[in-house]
C-alpha positions in Angstrom: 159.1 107.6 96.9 157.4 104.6 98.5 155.2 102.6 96.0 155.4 98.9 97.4 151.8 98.4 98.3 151.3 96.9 101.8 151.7 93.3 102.8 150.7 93.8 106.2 148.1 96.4 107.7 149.6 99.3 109.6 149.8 99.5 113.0 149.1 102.4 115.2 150.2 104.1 118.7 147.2 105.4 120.8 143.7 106.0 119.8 143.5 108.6 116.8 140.6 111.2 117.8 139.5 114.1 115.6 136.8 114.8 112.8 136.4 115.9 109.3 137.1 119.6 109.2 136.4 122.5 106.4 138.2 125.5 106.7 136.5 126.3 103.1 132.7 126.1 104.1 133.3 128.8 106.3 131.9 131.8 105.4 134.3 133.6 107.8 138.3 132.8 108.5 138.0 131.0 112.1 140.8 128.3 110.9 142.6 129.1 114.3 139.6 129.5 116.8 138.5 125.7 115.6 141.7 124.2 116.0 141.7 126.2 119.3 138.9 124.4 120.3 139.5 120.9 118.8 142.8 121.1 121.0 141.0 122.1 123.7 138.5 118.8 122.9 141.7 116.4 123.0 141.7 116.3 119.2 144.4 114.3 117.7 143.5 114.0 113.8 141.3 115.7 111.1 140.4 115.1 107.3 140.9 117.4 105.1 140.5 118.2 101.6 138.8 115.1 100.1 135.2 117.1 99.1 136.4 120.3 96.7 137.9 119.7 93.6 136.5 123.2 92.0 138.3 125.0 94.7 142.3 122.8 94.2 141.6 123.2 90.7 138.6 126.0 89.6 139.4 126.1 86.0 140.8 123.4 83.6 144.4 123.1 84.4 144.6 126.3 86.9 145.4 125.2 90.2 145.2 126.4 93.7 147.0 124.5 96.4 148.3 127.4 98.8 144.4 127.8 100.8 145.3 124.3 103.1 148.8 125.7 104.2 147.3 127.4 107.5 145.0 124.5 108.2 148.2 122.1 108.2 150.2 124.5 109.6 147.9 125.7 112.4 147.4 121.9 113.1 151.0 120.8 113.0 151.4 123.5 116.0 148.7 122.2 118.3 150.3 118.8 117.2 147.1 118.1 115.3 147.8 115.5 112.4 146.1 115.3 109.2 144.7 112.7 107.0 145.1 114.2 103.8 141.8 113.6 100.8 142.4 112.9 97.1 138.9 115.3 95.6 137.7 113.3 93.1 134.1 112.2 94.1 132.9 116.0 93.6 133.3 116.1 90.1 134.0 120.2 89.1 131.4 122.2 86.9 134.3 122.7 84.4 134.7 119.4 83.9 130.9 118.1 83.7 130.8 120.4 81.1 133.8 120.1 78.9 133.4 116.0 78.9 129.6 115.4 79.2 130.4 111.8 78.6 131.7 110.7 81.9 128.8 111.1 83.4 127.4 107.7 84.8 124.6 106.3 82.9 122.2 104.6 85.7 120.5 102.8 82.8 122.3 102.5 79.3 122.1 106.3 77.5 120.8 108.0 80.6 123.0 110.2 82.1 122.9 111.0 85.8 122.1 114.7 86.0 124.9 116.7 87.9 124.2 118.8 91.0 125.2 115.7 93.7 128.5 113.6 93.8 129.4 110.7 92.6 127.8 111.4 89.2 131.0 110.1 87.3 132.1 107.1 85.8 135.6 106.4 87.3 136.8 104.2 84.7 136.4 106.9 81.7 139.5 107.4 80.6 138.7 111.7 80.2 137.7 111.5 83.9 140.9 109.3 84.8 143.0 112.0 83.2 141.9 114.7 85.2 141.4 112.8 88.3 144.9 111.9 87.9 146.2 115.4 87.4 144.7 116.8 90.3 145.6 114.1 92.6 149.3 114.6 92.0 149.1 118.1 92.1 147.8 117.9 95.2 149.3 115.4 97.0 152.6 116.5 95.4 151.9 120.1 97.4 151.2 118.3 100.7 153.9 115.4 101.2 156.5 116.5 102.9 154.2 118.8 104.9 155.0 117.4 108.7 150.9 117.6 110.0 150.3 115.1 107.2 150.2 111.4 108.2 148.0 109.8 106.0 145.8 110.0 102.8 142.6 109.1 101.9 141.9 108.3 98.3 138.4 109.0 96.9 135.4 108.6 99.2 132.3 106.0 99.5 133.4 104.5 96.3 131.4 102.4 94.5 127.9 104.3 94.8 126.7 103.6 91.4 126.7 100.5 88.6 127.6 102.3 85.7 125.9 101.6 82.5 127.9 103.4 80.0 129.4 102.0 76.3 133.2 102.1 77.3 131.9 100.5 80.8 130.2 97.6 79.5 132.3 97.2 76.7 134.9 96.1 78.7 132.5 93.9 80.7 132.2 91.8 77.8 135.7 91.6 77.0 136.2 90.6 80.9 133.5 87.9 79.8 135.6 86.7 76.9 138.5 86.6 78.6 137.2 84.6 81.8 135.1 82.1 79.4 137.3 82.2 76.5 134.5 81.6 73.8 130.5 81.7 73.9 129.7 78.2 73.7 131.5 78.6 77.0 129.5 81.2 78.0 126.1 79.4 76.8 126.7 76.4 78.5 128.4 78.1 82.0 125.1 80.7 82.2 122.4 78.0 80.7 121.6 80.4 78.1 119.5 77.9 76.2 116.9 79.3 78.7 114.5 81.6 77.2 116.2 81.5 73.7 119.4 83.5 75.3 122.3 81.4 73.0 124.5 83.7 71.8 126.7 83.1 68.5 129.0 86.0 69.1 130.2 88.1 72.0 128.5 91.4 70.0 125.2 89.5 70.8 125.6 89.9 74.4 122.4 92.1 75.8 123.0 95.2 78.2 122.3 94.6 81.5 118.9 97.2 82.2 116.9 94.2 81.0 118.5 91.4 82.5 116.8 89.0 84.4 119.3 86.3 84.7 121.1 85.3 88.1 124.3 84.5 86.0 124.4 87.1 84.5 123.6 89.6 87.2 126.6 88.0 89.6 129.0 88.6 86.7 128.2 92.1 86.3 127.7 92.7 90.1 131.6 91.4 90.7 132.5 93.3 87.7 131.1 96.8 89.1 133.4 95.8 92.1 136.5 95.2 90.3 135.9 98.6 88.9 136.0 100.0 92.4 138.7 98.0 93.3 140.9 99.1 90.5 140.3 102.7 90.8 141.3 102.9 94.5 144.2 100.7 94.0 145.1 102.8 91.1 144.6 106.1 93.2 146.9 104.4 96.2 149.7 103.7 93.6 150.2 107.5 92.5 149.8 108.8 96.1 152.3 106.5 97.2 155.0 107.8 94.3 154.8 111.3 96.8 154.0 109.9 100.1 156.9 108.9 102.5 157.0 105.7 104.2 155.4 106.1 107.6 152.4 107.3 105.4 149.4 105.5 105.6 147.2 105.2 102.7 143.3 104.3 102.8 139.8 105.3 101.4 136.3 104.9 103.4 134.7 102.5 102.7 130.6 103.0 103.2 129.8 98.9 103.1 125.9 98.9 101.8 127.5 100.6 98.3 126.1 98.6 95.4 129.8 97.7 93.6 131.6 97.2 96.2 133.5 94.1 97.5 135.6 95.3 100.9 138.1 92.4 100.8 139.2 92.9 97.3 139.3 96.5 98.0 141.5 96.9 100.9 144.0 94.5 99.7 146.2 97.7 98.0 145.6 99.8 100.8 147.7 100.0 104.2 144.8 99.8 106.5 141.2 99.9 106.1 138.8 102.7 107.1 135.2 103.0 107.0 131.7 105.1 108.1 129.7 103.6 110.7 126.6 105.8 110.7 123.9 104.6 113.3 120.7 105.9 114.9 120.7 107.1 118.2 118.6 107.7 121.1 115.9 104.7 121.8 117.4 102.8 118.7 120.8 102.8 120.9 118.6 100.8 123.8 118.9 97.5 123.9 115.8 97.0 125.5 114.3 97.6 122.1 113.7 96.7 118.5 113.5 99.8 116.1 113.4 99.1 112.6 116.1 101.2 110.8 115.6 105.0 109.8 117.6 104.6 106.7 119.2 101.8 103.8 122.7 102.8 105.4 122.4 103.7 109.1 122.1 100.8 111.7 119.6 100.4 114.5 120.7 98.5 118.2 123.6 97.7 119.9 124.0 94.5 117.7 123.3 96.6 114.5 126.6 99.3 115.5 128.9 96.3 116.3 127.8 94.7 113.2 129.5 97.8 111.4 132.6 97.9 113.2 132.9 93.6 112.7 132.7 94.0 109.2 135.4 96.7 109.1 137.6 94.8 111.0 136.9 91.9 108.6 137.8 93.3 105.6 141.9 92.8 106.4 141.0 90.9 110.0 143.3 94.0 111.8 142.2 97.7 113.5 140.6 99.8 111.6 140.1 103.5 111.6 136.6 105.4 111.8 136.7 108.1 109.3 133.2 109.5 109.8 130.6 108.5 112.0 127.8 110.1 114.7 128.3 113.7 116.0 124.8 114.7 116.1 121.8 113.5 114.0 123.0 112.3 110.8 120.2 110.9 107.6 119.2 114.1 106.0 116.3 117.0 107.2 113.7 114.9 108.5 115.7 112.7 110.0 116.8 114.3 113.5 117.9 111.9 116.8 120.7 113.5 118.6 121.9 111.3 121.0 121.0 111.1 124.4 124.2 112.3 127.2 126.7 109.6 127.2 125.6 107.8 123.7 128.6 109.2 122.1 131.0 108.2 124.4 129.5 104.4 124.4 129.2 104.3 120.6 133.0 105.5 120.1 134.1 103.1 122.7 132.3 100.4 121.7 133.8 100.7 117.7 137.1 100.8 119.9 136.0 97.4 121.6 135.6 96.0 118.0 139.2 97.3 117.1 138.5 101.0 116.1 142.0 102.9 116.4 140.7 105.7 115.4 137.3 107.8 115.8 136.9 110.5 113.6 133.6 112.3 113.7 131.4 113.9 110.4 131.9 116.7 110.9 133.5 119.6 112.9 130.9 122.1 112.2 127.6 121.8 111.2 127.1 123.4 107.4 124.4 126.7 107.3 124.5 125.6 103.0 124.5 122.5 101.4 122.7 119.1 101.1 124.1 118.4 104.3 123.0 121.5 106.0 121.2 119.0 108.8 123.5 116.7 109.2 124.8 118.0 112.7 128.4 118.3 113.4 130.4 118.7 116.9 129.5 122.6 116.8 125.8 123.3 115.8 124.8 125.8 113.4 125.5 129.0 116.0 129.5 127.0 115.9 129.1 128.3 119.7 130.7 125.1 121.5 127.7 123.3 122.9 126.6 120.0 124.6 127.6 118.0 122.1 131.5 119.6 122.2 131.0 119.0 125.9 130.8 115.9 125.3 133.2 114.9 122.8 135.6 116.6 124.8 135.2 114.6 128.0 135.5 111.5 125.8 138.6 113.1 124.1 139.5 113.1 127.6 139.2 110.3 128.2 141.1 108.6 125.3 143.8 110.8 126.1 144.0 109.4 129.8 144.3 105.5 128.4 146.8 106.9 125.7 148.9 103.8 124.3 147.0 100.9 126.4 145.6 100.0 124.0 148.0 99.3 121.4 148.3 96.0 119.8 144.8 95.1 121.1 142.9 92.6 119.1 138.8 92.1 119.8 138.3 88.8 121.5 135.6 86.5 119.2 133.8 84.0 120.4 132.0 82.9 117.4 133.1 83.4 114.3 130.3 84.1 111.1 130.8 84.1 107.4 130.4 87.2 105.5 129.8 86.2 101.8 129.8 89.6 99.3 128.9 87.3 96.0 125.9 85.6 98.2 125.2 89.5 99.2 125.1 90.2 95.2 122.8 87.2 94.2 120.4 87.4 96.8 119.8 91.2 96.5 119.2 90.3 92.8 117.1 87.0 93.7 115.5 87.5 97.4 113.9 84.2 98.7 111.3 86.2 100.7 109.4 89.5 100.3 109.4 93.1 102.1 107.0 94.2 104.2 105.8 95.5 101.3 105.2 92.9 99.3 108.2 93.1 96.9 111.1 91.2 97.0 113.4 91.6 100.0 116.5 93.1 98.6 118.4 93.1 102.4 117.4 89.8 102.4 120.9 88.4 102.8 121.7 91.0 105.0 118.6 90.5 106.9 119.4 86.4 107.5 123.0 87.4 108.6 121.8 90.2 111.2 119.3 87.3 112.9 122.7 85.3 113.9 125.1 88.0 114.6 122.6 89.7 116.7 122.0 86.7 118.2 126.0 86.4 119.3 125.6 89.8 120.7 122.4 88.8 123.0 123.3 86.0 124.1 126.7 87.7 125.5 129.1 86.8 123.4 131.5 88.4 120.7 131.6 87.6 117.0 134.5 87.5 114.3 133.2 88.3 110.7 135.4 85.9 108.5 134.9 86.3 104.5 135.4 83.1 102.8 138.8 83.5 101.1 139.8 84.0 104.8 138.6 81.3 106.2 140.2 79.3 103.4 143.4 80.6 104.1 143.2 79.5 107.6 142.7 76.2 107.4 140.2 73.7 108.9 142.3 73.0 111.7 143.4 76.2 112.3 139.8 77.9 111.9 138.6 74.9 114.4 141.1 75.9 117.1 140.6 79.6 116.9 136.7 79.7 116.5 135.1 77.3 118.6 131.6 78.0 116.7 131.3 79.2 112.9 127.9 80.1 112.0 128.2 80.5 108.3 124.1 82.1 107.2 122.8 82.6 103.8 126.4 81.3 101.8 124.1 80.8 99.0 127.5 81.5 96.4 129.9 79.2 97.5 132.6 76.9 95.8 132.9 72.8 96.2 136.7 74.3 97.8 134.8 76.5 100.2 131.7 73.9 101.4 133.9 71.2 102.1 136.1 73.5 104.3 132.7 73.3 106.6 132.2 70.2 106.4 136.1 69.9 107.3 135.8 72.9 110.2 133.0 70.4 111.8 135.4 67.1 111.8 138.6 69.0 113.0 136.4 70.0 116.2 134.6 72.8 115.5 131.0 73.3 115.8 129.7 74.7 112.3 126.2 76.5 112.1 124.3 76.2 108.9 122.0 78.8 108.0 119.1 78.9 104.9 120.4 79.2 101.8 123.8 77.6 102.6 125.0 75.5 100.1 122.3 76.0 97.7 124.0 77.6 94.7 127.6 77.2 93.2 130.0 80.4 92.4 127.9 80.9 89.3 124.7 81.4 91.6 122.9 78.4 89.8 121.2 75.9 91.8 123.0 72.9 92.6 121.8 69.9 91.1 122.2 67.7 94.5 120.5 67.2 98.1 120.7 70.4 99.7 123.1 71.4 101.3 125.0 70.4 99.1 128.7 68.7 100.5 127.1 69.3 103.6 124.1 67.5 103.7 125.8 63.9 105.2 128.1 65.8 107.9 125.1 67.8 109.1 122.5 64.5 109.2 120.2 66.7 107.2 118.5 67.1 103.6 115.9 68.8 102.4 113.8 68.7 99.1 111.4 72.0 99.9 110.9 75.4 101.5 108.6 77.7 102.2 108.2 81.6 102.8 106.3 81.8 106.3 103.8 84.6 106.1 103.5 84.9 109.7 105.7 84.1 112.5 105.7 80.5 114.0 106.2 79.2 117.7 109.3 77.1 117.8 109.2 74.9 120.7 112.4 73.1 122.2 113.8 71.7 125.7 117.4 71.9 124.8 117.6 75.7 123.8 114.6 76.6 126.1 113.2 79.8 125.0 109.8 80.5 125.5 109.3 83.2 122.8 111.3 81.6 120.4 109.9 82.2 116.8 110.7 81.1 113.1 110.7 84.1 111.0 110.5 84.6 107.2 111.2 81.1 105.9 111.3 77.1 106.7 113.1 74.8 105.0 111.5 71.2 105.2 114.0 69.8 106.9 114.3 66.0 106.8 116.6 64.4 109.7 118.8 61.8 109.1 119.1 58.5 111.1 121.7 59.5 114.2 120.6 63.3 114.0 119.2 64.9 116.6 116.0 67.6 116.3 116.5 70.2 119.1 113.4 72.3 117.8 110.5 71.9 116.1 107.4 74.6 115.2 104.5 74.9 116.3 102.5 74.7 113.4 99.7 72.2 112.0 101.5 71.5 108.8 105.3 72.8 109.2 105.6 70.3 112.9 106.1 67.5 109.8 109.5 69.4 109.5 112.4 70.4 112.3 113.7 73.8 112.3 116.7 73.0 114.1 118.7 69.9 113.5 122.2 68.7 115.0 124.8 65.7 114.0 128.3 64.9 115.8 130.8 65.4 113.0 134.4 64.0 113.1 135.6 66.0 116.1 133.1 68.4 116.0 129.3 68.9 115.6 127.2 70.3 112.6 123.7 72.1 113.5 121.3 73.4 110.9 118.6 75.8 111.2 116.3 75.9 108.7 114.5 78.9 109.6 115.3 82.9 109.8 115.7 82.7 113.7 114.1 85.4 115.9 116.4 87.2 118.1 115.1 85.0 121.5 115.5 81.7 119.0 119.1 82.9 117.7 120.3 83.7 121.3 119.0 80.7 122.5 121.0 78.8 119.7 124.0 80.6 120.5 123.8 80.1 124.4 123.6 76.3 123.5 127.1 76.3 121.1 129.0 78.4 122.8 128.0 78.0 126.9 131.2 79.6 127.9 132.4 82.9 126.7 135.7 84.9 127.0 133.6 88.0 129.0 132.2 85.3 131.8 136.0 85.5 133.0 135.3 89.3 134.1 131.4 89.0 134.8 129.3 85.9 135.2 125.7 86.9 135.9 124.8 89.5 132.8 121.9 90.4 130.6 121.1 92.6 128.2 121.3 95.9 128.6 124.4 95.1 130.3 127.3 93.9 127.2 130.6 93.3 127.9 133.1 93.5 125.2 136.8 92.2 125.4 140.5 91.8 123.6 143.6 90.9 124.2 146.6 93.2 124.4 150.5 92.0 123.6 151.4 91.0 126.7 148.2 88.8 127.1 146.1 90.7 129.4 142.9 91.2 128.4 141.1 94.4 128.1 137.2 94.9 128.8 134.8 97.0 128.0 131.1 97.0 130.0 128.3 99.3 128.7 124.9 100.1 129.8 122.3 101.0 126.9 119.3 101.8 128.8 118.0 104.7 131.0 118.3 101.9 134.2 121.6 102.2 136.3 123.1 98.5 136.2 124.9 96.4 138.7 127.7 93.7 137.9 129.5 91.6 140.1 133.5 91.1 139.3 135.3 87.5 138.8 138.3 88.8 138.9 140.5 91.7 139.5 140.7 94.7 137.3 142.1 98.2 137.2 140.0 101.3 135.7 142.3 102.1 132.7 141.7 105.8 132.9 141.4 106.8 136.5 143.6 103.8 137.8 141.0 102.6 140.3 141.5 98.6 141.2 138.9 96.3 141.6 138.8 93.4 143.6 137.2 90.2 142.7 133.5 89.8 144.4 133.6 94.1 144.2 130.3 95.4 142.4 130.3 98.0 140.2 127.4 100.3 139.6 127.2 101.4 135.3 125.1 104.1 135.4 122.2 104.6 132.4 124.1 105.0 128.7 127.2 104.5 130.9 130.7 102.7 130.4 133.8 101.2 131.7 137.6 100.3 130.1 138.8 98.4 132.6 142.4 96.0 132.5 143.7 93.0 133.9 145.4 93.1 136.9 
């Protein structure tokens, strides 16, 4: 038995290649034509198991475990290996039935309805009971079986903020035991707002009416510690069965409501996760498409956005548990991707330090509420262009086989990812929707603007949560991250603000975005010149701030930038003595206010923007901070559609990646020389290479 949790994420040997596969949907037995073919394909990994709790266990206690033997067995043979699913986000009929109560309440006493997944709440203890039964039973089955190499516990956790008694019972003792009494409480929360004073913990209001920021965070990082417990609890029973080169994970789908990916990962050996993007034009980066859906990406910058915040959440390789085969969003929703968008998505989660790409699914469903989401094989399961494809890039990935190991993505800016900050602005948006409403991606939305901008300016970002950057150290996080943009880190503590302020004196260049240093770690406003602890290192205060209803020209001679634009917001920005404005708007009242302001720091610099940059102004910003990037040492004269993405490998040499997202062939001229890490082709420096449209390169240091 192996149940010490991990101290260090796992490592792993070659690039993992496979997809989800289910023998069971099948309405015939072709278990051995599809792993035929996935062998065929270069397949190295599937999923099983994780979706059908009714079929392990179709009656209360009667169990049926024998139906995966010829999946594992037939993939063991073809030296297929299998990540192995815990079922317990399909709750059975059976069990909806016999315990009514743990169904999620969305709003206190409403029940969710059955007939989806993810109905349940996970902290019941009748639903823990069961859950935990059929977890050992299966896993107990399935250990020692030689095709299994890993497990994945649960799946998407964290879909819902359960409202029911038991659940927010035991928010309220969490609030008694973090505030000890409720004068505490009263005083922490400013409940004398609004008449809100409590006299007893009893008094305490459910959250469906809520409409305090305080109170909202608390419940927001509570929902999260629920997720966080169940997975860690589901990882400590698998690992009583699983042996010690076993990994353990779940997938993480990062817009879920009660969800905090740091926390979450911390009892699990590596973190996984499900990129989902759109295709086709929203994949060319000579465009700006809106996205289709709340949880699919649109652009280049949009997919590497995904794969930097899974490599955030422990700062090591990740694995891709689903993402992109065909057209993935529902019915209505149906972009396939254009030839050679597969093989540039998947290389480019690789670039980002993806060690393994795992598509949804193997065959696309004829039943279901995912009967449209397309798989490898289409709905005929007659291998078509789509296998073709997937194939050649299984090819492919077979041909670098273990290059790539020990690779880390290069990062030449880092930017703070803040999950509290995420929380309290969904709950208190400082600008509206298109619609009119609040924004609720509005922190999202303010972090996009500067990681994009990283991306279009042609450089590579690091996502760095706060606790992180903490345990680096100003020094350290200075010398490893020449630039730290840090946008919207509207929840922060006194500990992490003054690490900024520290990062900019120890020589690094710090980036201040809106928001920043507003609020405190209980989301109130802090009663000082914003930003606060920042405000004399950056040169700047301000005392007001506006929404901007329209764009507005920002006009500047150091970050040039002819199109540059404020977007969304303005803080009104008043420069200190010493600091210097870069970039003003264009505007008859706003001009009495910079939008971007910059002050040498100690060793280093601080620069604020007060504005939601548009992507020219953002690029513009980031061309200015960092001048010099790691993927100038391969190519020095690039633009957009042309990105080059890079890391370094254990003995040093670097690794690159070029792509071309665009129907345009493109033309680059080397710096140096390289070697084509599948075909084995050297380039010379001064040799040009041709990328043809939605084409790419893995090339190696000579």
């Amino acid at each position: 038995m192996n149940q010490q949790r991990p101290t260090e994420a796992r490592q792993f040997s070659g690039i993992l290649f496979g997809a989800a596969y289910y023998a069971e949907y099948h309405r015939d037995e072709r278990t051995e034509t599809d792993l035929d073919l996935m062998k065929d394909a270069g397949f190295t990994v599937i999923r099983v198991g994780e979706s059908v709790w009714s079929t392990w266990e179709p009656r209360d206690g009667e169990f049926d475990l024998d139906w995966l033997q010829p999946v594992l067995d037939g993939a063991h043979a073809r030296e297929i290996s299998v990540i192995l699913g815990t079922p317990t986000y399909a709750v059975p009929p059976w069990l909806q039935q016999a315990y009514p109560e743990i169904a999620a309440e969305a709003s206190t006493g409403s029940p969710m309805s059955w007939g989806g997944r993810q109905e349940v709440d996970y902290s019941h203890p009748a639903f823990r009971f069961h859950a935990e039964r059929v977890i050992r039973a299966v896993i107990a089955r399935y250990a020692d079986h030689p095709a299994v190499v890993g497990y994945q516990v649960d799946n998407e956790p964290g879909m819902l903020l359960p409202h029911n008694r038991g659940t927010f019972r035991r928010f309220v003792r969490r609030l008694a035991a973090t505030y000890g009494d409720v004068e505490t409480l009263n005083r922490e929360w400013g409940l004398t707002y609004w008449s809100h004073r409590i006299a007893d913990w009893s008094e305490l209001w459910t959250p469906d009416g809520n409409t305090l920021p305080q109170y909202d965070l608390a419940w927001r990082r509570y929902q999260a510690d629920l997720t966080t417990e169940f997975i860690a609890w589901q990882a400590d029973i698998v690992r009583e069965y699983a042996r010690p080169e076993q990994f353990v994970t779940t997938c993480i789908a990062y817009p879920r409501p009660a969800l905090d990916d740091e926390k979450l990962v911390r009892a699990l050996d590596v973190t996984a996760g499900n990129p989902y993007y759109a295709m086709q034009d929203h994949l060319d980066a000579t465009l700006d498409l809106e996205p289709v859906t709340p949880w699919t990406s649109s652009g280049v910058a949009g997919l590497l956005r995904q794969a930097d915040r899974l490599f955030s959440s422990k700062q090591s390789r990740f694995l891709v548990t689903e993402t992109d085969a065909q057209s993935i969003g529902g019915p209505e929703f149906n972009l396939p991707p254009y030839p050679g968008q597969l093989r540039q998505a998947a290389l480019a989660l690789i670039s980002r330090g993806a060690a393994m790409i795992e598509y949804w699914h193997w065959h696309t469903l004829p039943h279901g509420t995912e009967t449209y989401w397309g798989g490898v094989l289409p709905h005929s399961l007659a291998p078509g262009r789509i296998y073709r494809e997937v194939a050649d890039l299984g090819a492919t990935l077979g041909a670098l086989g273990t290059r790539l190991d020990g690779f880390e993505p290069d990062a030449d800016v880092a930017i703070l990812w803040s999950n509290d900050s995420r929380y309290a602005l969904e709950f208190s948006p400082p600008f509206p929707d298109a619609g009119g409403g609040p924004d609720r991606a509005a922190y999202q939305r303010v972090f996009d603007a500067f990681h994009r901008g990283v991306v279009d300016a042609g450089a590579q970002a690091r996502i760095l949560h706060p606790v992180q950057a903490l345990g680096l150290g100003a020094a350290a996080l200075a010398a490893r991250f020449p630039v730290l943009v840090a946008p919207a880190f509207y929840v922060a503590t006194d500990e992490e603000l003054d690490l900024l302020a520290a990062y900019a004196a120890a020589g690094g260049h710090l980036v201040i975005g809106i928001r920043t240093g507003y609020a405190d770690e209980e989301a109130r406003a802090r009663i000082a010149e914003a930003p606060d602890r920042l405000s004399a290192a950056a040169g700047v205060r301000y005392e007001e701030f506006s929404n901007l209803q329209v764009d507005v020209p920002v006009l500047s001679t150091v970050l040039g930038g002819e199109t540059s634009q404020a977007t969304l917001w303005a803080d009104g920005l008043i420069a200190d003595e010493g600091s210097e404005i870069i970039a003003e708007y264009d505007h008859p009242w706003f001009r009495a206010f910079p939008a971007v302001v910059t002050k040498p720091h100690g060793e280093g610099r601080v620069t604020t923007v007060g504005t939601v940059p548009s992507t020219e102004l953002a690029a513009d910003l980031i061309r200015w901070a960092a001048p010099r990037t790691i993927a100038d040492r391969l190519v020095t004269a690039r633009s957009l559609p042309l990105t080059v993405g890079s890391g370094t490998l254990p003995d040093g040499r670097t690794a690159w990646f070029v792509f071309n997202w665009s129907w345009t062939a493109a033309r680059l001229a080397l710096a140096g020389e390289v070697e084509d890490a599948v075909d084995g082709t050297v380039h010379g420096a001064g040799d040009e290479l041709t990328i043809e449209p939605w084409g790419s390169l893995i090339l190696i240091d000579r």
